[in-house]
C-alpha positions in Angstrom: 0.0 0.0 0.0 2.8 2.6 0.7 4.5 1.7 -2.0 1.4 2.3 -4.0 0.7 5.7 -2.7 4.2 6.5 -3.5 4.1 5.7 -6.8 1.0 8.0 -7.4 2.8 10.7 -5.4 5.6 10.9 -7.7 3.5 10.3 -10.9 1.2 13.6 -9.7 4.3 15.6 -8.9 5.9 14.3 -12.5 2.4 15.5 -14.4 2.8 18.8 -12.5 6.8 19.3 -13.5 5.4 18.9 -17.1 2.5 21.2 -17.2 4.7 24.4 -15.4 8.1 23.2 -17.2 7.5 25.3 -20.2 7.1 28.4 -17.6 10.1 27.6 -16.0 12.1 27.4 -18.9 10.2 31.0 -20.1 8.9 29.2 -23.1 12.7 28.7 -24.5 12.2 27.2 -27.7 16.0 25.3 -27.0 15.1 24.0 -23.7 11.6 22.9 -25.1 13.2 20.9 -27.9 15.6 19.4 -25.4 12.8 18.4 -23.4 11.1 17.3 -26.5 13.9 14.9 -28.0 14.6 13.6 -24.3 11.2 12.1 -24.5 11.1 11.2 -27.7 14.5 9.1 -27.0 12.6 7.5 -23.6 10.5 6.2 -26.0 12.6 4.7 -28.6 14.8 3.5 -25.6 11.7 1.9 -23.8 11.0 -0.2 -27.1 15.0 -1.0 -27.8 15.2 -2.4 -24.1 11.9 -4.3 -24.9 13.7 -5.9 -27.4 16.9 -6.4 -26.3 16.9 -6.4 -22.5 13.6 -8.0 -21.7 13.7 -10.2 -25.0 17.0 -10.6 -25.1 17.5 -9.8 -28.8 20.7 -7.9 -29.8 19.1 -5.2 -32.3 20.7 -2.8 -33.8 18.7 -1.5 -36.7 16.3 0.6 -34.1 17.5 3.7 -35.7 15.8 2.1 -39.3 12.5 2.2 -37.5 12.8 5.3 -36.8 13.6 6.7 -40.0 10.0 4.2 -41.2 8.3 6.1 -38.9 9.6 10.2 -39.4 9.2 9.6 -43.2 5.5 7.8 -42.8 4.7 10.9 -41.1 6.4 13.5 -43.5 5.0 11.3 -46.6 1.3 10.7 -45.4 0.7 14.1 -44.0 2.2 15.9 -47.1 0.3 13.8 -49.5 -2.9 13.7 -47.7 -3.1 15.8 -45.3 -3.7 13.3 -42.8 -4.6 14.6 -39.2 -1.9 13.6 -36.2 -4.2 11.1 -34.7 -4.4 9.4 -37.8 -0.4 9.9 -38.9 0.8 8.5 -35.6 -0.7 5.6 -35.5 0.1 4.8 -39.0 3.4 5.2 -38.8 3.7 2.5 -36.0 1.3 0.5 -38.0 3.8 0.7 -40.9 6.9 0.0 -39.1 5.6 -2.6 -37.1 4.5 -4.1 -40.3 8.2 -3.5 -42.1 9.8 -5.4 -39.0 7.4 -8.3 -38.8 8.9 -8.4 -42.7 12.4 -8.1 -41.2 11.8 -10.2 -38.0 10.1 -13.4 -39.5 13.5 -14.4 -40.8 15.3 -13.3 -38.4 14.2 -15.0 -35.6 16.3 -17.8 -36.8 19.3 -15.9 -35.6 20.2 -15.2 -32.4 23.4 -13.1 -30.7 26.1 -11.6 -32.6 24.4 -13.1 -36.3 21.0 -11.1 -35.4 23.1 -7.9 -34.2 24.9 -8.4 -38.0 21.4 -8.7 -40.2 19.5 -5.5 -38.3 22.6 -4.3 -38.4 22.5 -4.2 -42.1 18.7 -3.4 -42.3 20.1 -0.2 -40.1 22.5 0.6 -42.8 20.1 0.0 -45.8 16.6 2.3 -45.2 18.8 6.1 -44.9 20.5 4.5 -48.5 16.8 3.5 -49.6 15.2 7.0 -48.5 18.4 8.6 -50.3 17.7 7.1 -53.8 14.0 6.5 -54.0 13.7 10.4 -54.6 10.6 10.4 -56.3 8.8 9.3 -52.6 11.5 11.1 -50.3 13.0 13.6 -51.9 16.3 12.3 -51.8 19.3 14.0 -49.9 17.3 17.0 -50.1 14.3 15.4 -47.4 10.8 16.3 -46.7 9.6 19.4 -44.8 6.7 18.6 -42.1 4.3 21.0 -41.2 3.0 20.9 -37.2 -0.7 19.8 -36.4 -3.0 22.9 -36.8 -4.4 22.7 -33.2 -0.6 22.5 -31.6 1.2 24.8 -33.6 3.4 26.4 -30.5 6.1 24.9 -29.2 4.8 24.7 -25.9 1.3 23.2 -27.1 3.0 20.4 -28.9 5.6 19.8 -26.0 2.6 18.6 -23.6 1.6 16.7 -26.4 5.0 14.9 -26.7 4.8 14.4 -22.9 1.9 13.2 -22.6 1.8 10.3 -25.1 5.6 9.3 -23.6 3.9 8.9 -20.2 1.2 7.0 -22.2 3.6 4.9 -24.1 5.4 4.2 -20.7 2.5 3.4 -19.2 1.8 0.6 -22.2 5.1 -1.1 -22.1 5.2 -1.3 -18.5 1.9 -3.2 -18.4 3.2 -5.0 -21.5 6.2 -6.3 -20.1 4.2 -7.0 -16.8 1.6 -9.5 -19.2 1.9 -13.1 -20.2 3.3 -11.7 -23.5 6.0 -9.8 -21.7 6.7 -13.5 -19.6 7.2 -15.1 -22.9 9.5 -12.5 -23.8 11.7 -12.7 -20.7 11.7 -16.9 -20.3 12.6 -16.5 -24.7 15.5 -14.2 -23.0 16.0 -16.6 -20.5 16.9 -19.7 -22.7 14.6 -20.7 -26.0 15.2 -24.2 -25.2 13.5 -24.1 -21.8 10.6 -21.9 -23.0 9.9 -24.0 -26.1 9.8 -27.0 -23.8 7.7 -25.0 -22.0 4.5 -24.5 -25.0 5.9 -21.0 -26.1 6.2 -20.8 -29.6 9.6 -19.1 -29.5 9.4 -18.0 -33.3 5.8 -16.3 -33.4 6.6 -14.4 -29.6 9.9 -13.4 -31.2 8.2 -12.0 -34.3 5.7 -10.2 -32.3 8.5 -9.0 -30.1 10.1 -6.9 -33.1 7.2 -5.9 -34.4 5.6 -4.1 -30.7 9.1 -2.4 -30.4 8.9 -1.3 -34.0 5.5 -0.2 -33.3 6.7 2.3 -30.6 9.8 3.4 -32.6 7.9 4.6 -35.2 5.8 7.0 -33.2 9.0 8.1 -31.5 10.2 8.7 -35.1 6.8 10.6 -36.1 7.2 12.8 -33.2 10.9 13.3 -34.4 9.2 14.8 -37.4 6.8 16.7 -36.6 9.2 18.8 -33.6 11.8 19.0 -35.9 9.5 20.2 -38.9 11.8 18.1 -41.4 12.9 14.7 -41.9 16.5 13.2 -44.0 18.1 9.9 -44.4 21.1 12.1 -42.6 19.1 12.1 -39.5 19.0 8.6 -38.6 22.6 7.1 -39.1 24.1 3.5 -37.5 25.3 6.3 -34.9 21.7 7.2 -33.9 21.0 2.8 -33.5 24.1 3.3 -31.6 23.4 6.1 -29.0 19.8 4.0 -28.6 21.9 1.0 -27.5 24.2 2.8 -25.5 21.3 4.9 -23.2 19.8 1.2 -22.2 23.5 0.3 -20.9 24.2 3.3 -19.4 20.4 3.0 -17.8 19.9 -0.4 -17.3 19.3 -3.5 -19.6 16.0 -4.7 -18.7 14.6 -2.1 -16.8 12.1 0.6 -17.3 13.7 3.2 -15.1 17.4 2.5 -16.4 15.7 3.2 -20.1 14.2 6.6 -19.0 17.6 7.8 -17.4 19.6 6.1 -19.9 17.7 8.6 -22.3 17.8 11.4 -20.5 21.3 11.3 -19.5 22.7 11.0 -22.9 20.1 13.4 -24.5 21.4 16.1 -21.9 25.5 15.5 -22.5 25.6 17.3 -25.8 24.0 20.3 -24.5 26.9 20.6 -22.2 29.5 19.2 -25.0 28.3 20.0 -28.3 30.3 23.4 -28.7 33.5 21.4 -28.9 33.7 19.3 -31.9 34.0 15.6 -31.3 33.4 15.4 -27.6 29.9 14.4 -27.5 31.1 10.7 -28.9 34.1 10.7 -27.0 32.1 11.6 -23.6 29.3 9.2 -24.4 31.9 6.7 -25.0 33.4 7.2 -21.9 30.3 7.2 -19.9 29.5 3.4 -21.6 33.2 2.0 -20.5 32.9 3.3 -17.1 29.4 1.8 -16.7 30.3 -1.3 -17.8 33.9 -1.5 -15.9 32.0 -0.6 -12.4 28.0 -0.6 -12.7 27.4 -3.3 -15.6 24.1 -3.8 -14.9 23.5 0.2 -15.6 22.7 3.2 -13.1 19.5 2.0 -12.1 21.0 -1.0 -10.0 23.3 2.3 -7.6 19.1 2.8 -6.0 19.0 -0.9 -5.9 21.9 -1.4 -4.2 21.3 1.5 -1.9 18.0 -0.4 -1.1 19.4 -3.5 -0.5 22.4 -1.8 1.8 19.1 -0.9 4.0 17.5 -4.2 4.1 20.6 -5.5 5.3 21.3 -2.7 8.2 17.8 -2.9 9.3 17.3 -6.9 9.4 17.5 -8.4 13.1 20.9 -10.3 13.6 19.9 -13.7 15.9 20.1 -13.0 19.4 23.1 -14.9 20.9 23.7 -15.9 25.0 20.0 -15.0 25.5 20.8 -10.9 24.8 18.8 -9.5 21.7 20.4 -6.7 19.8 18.4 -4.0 17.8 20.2 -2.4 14.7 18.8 0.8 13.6 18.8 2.8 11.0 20.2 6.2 11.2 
């Protein structure tokens, strides 16, 4: 029950951060956008950790759904003027159904040779959206206008927010379901849950195809912020960065996803004025995770839990004298 109440505590102070955040930023457009892309990255980080820490698929073509989903978006709402609660949708619909394409023979791999072939797929859509010009315009992209009733920043920003709280809210209860279960015990070992009646191949399949789903909404709201979409915009680095916010975070946690995402979206604003240090302090930030918290930031509050279990558990009473330990 406490734990309950604190949870809705911190999820009504959260919602109320949100709503006065664009006044205490003044209505900077900068800070708006950062605050913008930061959700838009817990997104596409929930779904990659969906994928690879609760399903325990090594992806790294998440950056090709994203581009699926920005140019869905920039295509559908150019060409027919589509309203946003139609467009988003679609453009998860669409790259969900472009990974089930991509994940129905992939499920035959596994480790390092499924990390090769998305690998490859993560290489191959900014090349496709570069050539097929007639559709995307080529090097030159697309231009996306913002939805007529959120034109502001600050309108479009509780939009943003909103559906990432949404979105969180969905994976959580996902991973929480007897799909998610598959998923894990599929992480677990194949062999055991195939012995087991799960049908390894179709959960696997699904399992690309409800993180695609969420990546391309991530990659629709991508547009629509930004206001233009081009194959430049969704490089192998980007399906990097996505990997490295869930190790940084926490593989196979919700909470090491969101700060994970938020911590790496916030570096370059401190190191983007000197050229090359955003990668390099990313990069750093990934070794010394792995070197001394390998199972991400998430498990320092675990640990600091644990530390308090064990200070506050009552040792055996020996020679008939009892000894309370306290916590401070």
């Amino acid at each position: 029950m406490l734990t309950f109440l604190k949870n809705k505590i911190f999820l009504f102070l959260l919602i109320l951060f949100l709503l006065f955040f664009p006044f205490i930023v003044g209505g900077s457009g900068y800070f708006l956008t950062l605050s913008a892309m930061t959700c838009i990255y817990i997104i596409s980080s929930l779904s990659i950790n969906l994928l690879v820490g609760f399903g325990g698929q090594i992806s790294v073509g998440n950056a090709g759904f994203l581009a699926i989903g920005g140019y869905t978006v920039a295509i559908v709402s150019n060409m027919f003027g589509l309203p946003i609660w139609l467009t988003l949708p679609l453009s998860g619909i669409i790259t969900g159904l472009v990974s089930i394409v991509i994940g129905i023979p992939a499920v035959r791999l596994s480790g390092p040779f499924l990390a090769v072939a998305t690998l490859g797929f993560a290489v191959s859509v900014p090349q496709i959206a570069l050539n097929w010009e007639s559709l995307t315009n080529g090097y030159s992209g697309l231009s996306v206008n913002r939805p007529m009733l959120v034109t502001s920043d600050t309108e479009f920003f509780y939009v943003i927010a909103g559906l990432t709280l949404l979105i969180c809210w969905m994976l959580k209860n996902i991973i929480k379901s007897g799909m998610g279960r598959a998923f894990v015990a599929i992480r677990d070992s194949e062999v055991a849950a195939e012995a087991n009646g799960i049908n390894v191949a179709f959960y696997k399949t699904v399992m690309f195809a409800v993180s695609a789903f969420f990546t391309g909404i991530a990659g629709g709201l991508y547009s629509y912020w930004i206001g233009y979409v081009s194959p430049d915009d969704f490089s192998i680095v980007s399906s990097l960065i996505l990997l490295a916010m869930i190790v940084v975070g926490g593989i196979g946690t919700i909470s090491g996803s969101i700060i994970g995402a938020i911590l790496l979206t916030v570096i370059p604003h401190f190191t983007d004025s000197y050229i090359g240090v955003t990668n390099v302090a990313i990069g750093i930030a990934v070794v010394i995770i792995i070197l001394f918290r390998p199972k991400g930031l998430v498990s320092i509050y675990d640990s600091i839990k644990n530390r308090k279990k064990e200070i506050g558990v009552k040792p055996p009473s020996r020679g008939g004298i009892e000894t309370d330990v306290k916590i401070s």
